[in-house]
MARVEX-319282 format. One record per atom (N, C-alpha, C): residue in one letter; x, y, z. Coordinates in steps of 0.1 Angstrom, whole numbers, padded with zeros to 4 digits, always signed. Layout:
REM MARVEX-319282
AXYZ...
This chain:
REM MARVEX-319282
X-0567+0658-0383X-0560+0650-0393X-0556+0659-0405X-0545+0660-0406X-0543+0667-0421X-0543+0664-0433X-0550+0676-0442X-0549+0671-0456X-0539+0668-0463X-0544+0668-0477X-0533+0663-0484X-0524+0676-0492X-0535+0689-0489X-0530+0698-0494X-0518+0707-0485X-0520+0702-0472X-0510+0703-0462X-0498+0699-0460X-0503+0687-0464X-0484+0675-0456X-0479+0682-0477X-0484+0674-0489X-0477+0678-0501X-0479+0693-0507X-0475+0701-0501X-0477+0717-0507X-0472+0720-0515X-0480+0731-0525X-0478+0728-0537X-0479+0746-0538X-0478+0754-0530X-0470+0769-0528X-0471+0771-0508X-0462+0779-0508X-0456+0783-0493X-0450+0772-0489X-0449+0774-0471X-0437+0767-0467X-0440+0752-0457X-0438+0744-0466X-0441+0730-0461X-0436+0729-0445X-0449+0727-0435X-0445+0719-0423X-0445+0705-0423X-0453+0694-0428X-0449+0682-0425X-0438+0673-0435X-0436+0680-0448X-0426+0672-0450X-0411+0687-0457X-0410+0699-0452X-0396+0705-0445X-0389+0696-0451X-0374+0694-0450X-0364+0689-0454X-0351+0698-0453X-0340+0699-0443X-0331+0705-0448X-0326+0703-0459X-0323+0711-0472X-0312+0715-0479X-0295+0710-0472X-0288+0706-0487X-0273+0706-0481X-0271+0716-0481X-0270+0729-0481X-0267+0740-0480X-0270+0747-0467X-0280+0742-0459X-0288+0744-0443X-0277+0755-0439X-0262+0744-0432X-0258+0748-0423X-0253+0763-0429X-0247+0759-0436X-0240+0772-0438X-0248+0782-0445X-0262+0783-0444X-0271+0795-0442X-0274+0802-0429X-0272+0786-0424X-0279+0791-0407X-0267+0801-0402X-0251+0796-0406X-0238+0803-0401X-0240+0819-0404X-0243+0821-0422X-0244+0835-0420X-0251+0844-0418X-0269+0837-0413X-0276+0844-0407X-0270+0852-0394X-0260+0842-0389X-0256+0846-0376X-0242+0856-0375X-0239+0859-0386X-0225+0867-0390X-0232+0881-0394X-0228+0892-0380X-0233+0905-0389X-0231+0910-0400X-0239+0921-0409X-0234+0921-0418X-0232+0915-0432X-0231+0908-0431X-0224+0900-0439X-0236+0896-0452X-0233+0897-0464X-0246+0894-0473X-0246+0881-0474X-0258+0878-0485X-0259+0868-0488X-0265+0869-0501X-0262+0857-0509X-0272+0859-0521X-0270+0840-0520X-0288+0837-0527X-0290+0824-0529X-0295+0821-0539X-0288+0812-0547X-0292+0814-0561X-0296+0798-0563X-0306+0796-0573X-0307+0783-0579X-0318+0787-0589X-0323+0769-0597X-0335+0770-0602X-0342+0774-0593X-0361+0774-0597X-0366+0777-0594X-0376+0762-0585X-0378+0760-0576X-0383+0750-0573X-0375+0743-0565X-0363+0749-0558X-0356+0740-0553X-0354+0740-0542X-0361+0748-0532X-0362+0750-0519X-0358+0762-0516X-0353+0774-0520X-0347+0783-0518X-0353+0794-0505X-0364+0799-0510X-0371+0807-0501X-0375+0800-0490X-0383+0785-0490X-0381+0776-0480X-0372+0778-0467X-0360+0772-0473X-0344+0771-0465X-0344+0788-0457X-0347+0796-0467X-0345+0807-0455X-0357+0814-0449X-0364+0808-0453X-0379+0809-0440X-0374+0803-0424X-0370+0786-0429X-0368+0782-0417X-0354+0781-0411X-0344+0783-0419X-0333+0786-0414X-0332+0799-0400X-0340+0812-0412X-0345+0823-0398X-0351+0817-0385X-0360+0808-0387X-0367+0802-0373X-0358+0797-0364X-0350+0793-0370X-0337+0784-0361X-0329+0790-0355X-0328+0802-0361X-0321+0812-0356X-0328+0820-0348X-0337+0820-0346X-0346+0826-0336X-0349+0840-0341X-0348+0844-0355X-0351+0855-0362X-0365+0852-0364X-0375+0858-0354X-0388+0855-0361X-0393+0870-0361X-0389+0882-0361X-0394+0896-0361X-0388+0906-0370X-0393+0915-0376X-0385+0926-0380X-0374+0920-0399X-0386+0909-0401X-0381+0908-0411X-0389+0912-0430X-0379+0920-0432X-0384+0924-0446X-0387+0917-0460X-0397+0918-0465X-0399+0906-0477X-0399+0914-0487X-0394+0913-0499X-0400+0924-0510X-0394+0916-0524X-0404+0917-0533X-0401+0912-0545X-0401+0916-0558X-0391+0912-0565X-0390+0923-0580X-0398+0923-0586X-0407+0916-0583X-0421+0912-0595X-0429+0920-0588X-0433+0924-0577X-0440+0938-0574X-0435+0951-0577X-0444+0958-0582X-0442+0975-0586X-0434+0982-0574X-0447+0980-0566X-0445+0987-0550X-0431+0983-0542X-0427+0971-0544X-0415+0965-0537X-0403+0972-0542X-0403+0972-0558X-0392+0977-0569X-0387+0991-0562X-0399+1000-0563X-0398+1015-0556X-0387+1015-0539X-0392+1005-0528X-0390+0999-0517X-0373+0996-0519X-0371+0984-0526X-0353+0982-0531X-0344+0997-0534X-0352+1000-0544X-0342+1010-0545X-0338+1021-0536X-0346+1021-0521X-0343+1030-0515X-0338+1025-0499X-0335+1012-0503X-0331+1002-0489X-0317+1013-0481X-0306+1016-0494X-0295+1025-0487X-0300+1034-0481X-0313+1039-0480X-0308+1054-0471X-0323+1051-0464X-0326+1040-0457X-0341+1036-0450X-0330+1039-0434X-0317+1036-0432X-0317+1034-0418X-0316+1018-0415X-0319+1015-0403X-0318+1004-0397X-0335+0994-0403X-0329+0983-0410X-0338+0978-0413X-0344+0962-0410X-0332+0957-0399X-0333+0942-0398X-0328+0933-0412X-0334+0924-0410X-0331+0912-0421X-0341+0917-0431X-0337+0920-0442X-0340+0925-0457X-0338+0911-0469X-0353+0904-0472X-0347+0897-0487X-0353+0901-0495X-0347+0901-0502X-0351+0906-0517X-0350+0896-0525X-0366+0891-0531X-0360+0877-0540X-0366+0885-0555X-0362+0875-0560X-0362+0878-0576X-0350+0892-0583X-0343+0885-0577X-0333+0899-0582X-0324+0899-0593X-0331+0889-0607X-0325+0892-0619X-0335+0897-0624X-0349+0902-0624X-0355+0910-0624X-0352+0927-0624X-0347+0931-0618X-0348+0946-0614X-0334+0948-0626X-0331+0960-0626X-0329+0969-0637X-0313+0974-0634X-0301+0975-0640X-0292+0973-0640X-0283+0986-0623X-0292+0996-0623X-0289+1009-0619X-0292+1003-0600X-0302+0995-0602X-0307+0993-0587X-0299+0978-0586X-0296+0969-0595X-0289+0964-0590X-0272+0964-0585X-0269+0975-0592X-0257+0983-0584X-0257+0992-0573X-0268+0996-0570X-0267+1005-0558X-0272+0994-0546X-0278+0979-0546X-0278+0970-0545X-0264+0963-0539X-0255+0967-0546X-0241+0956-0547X-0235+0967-0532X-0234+0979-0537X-0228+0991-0531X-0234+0992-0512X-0246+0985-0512X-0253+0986-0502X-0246+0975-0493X-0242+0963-0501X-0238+0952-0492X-0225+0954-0487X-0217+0960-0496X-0204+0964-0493X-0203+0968-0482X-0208+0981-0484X-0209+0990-0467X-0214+0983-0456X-0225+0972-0455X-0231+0967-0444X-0214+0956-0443X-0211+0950-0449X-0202+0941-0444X-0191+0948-0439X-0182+0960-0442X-0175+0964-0439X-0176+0974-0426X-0192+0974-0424X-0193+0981-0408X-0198+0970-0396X-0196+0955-0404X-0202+0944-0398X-0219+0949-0389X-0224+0956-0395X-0239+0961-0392X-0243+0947-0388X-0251+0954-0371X-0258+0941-0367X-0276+0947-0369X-0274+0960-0374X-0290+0965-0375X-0298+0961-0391X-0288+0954-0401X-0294+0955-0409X-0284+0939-0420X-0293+0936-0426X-0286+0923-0432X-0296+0918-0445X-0289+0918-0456X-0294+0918-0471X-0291+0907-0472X-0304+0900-0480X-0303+0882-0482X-0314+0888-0496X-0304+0882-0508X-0305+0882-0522X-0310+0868-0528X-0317+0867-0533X-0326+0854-0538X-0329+0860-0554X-0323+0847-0562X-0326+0844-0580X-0321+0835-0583X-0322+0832-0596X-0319+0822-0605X-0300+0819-0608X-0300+0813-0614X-0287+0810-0614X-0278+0820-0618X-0265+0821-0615X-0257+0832-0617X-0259+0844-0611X-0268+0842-0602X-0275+0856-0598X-0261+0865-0587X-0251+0856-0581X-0242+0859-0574X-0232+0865-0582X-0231+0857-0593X-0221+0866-0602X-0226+0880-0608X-0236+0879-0614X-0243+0894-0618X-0240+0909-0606X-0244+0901-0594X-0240+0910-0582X-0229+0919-0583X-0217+0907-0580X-0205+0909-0578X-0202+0918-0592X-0209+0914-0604X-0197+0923-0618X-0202+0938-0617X-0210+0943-0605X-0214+0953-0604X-0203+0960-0594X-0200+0952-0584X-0192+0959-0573X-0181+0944-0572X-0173+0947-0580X-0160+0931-0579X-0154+0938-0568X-0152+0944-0556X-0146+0943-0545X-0157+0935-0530X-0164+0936-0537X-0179+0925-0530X-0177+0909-0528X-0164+0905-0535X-0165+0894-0537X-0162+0885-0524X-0151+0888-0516X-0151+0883-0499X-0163+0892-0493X-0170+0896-0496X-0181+0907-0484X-0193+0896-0485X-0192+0892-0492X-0207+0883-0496X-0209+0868-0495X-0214+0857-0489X-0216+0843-0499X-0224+0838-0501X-0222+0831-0511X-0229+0831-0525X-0231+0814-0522X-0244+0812-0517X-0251+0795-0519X-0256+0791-0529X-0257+0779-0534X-0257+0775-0548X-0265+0767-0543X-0278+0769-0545X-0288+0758-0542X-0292+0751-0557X-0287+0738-0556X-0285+0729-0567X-0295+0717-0567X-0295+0705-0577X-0300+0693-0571X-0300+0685-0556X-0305+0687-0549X-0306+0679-0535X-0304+0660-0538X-0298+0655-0532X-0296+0642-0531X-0307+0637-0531X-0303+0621-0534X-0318+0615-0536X-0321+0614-0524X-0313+0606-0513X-0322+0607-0500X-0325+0617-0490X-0325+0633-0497X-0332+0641-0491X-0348+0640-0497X-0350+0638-0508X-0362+0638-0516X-0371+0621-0511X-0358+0611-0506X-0371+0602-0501X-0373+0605-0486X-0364+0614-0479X-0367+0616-0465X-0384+0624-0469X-0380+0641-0478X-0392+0641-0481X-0408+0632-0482X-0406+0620-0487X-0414+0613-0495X-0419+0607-0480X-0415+0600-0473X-0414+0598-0461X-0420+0603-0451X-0415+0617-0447X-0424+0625-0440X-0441+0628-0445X-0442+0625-0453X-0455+0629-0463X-0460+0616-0458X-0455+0607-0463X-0461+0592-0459X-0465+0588-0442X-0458+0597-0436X-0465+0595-0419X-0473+0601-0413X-0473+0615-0422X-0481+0625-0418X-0494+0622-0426X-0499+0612-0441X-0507+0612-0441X-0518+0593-0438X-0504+0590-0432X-0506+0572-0429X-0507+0569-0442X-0500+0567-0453X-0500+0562-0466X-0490+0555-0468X-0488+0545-0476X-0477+0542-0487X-0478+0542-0500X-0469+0549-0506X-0469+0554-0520X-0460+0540-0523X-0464+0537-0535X-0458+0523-0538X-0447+0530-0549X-0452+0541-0554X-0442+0546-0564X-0433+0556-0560X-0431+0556-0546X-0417+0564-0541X-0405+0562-0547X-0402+0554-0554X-0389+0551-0561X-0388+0560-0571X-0398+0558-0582X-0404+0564-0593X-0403+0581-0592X-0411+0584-0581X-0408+0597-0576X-0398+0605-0576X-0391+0597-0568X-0377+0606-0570X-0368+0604-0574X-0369+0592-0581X-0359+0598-0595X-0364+0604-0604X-0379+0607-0606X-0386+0620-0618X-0383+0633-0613X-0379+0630-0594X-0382+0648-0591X-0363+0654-0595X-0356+0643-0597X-0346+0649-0600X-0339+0660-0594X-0341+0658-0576X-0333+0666-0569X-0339+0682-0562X-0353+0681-0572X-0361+0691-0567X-0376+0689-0555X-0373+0695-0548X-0382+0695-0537X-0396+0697-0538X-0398+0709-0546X-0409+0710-0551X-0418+0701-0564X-0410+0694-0573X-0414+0683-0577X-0416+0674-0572X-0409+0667-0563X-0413+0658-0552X-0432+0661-0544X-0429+0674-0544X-0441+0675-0535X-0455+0674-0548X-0449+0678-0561X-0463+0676-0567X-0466+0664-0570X-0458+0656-0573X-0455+0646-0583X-0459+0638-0570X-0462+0637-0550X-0469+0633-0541X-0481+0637-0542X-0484+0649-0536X-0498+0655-0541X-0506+0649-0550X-0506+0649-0568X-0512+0643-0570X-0511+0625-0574X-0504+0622-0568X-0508+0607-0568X-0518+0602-0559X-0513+0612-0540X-0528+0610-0533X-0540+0614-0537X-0540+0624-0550X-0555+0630-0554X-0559+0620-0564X-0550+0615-0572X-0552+0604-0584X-0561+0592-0578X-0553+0590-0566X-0560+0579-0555X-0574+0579-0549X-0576+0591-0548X-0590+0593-0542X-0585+0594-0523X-0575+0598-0521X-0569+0597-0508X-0568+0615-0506X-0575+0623-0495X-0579+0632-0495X-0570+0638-0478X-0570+0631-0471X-0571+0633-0462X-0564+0619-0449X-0553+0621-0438X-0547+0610-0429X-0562+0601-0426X-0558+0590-0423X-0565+0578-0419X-0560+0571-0405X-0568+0565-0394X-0564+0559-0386X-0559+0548-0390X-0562+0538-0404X-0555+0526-0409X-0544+0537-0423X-0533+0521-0419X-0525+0525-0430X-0530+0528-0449X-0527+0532-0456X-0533+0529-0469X-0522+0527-0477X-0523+0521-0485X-0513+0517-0497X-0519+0520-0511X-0510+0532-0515X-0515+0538-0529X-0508+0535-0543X-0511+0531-0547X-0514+0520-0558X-0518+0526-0575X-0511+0537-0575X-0515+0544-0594X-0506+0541-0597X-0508+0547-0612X-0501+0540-0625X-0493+0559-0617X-0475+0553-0621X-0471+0568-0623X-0471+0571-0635X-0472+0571-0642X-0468+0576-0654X-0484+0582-0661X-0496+0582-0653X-0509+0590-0653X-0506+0603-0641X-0500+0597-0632X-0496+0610-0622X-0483+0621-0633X-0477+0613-0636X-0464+0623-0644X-0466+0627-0654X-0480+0623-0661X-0485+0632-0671X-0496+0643-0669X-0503+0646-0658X-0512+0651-0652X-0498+0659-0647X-0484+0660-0639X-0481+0671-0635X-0474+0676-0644X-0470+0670-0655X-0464+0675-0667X-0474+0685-0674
């Protein structure tokens, strides 16, 4: 039976309540287009690294793939020398308003050339914060058809009660304040999942049950506790 720290996670990549993004398909399309970049930009919290965890799965990319982050030292060193590594498979690089103006141009310059040789040995998937696609592009403005640029925004409300839902089967619960939920989570996934999380912990609900349970807190002690 799974816990509660399982089905509502609250870091890495959710299996029981997952959710495509409106954005899915047409990640999953350019996974599958050699070459071809990508940058995915949004707030933070909004499914981003998620979407292209499992988008790769679907794709049947489960090998040979590169993780590296601008908030590591060691990774920083790693980016800036992606142009001349050779054949590297699927390469993301998240956090890329981070890094430093010089690497994110030789960055821009790198995508160019992979789309223009439609390289099937190597493919750059860019992950930051908003505008992170334009910053790119004002580095190398002939980049601008070589690349696309997903805008991971507010998710609809009934992706966030599909969310709410999956959580609810996976842990035999009903959250009486599913309504409440997501209109606080405001379109974000990962609010959703905390703003679940601790209402089953507020509850004293730890863990799935063979009976149903019906949970029953005040929200507005849960929304102050994740505030």
């Amino acid at each position: 039976m799974p816990g509660v720290q399982e089905v509502f996670k609250l870091s890495g990549v959710p299996d029981y309540t997952f959710v495509q993004p409106v954005e899915f398909d047409a990640l999953i399309v350019n996974l599958r287009t050699p070459g071809r970049g990508l940058v995915i930009e949004g707030p933070s919290g909004i499914g981003k690294t998620t979407a292209v965890t499992r988008a790769m799965e679907a794709t049947g990319i489960t090998d040979k793939v590169l993780r590296l982050s601008a908030r590591r030292r060691d990774d920083v060193d790693y980016i800036r020398a992606l142009p001349e590594l050779g054949e590297l498979g699927i390469v993301v690089v998240d956090d890329f308003h981070r890094l430093d103006d010089e690497t994110r141009g030789s960055l821009a310059d790198f995508l160019k050339t992979l789309a223009d040789e439609e390289a099937g040995h190597t493919k750059v998937i860019i992950v930051g914060i908003n505008k992170t696609g334009e910053t790119l592009i004002s580095f190398a403005s002939d980049l601008n058809n070589r690349v696309d640029i997903l805008r991971f925004e507010a998710n609809p409300d009934h992706k966030i009660e599909q969310l709410i839902r999956q959580g609810e089967e996976a842990l035999n619960v009903n959250l009486a304040t599913s309504r409440e939920i997501t209109e606080a989570s405001a379109g974000s996934f990962y609010l959703a999942q905390m703003l679940c999380h601790e209402t089953c912990v507020t509850a004293g609900v730890l863990t799935s049950s063979a009976e149903l349970q019906l949970i029953e807190v005040s929200f507005e002690t849960v929304r102050q506790k994740v505030i």
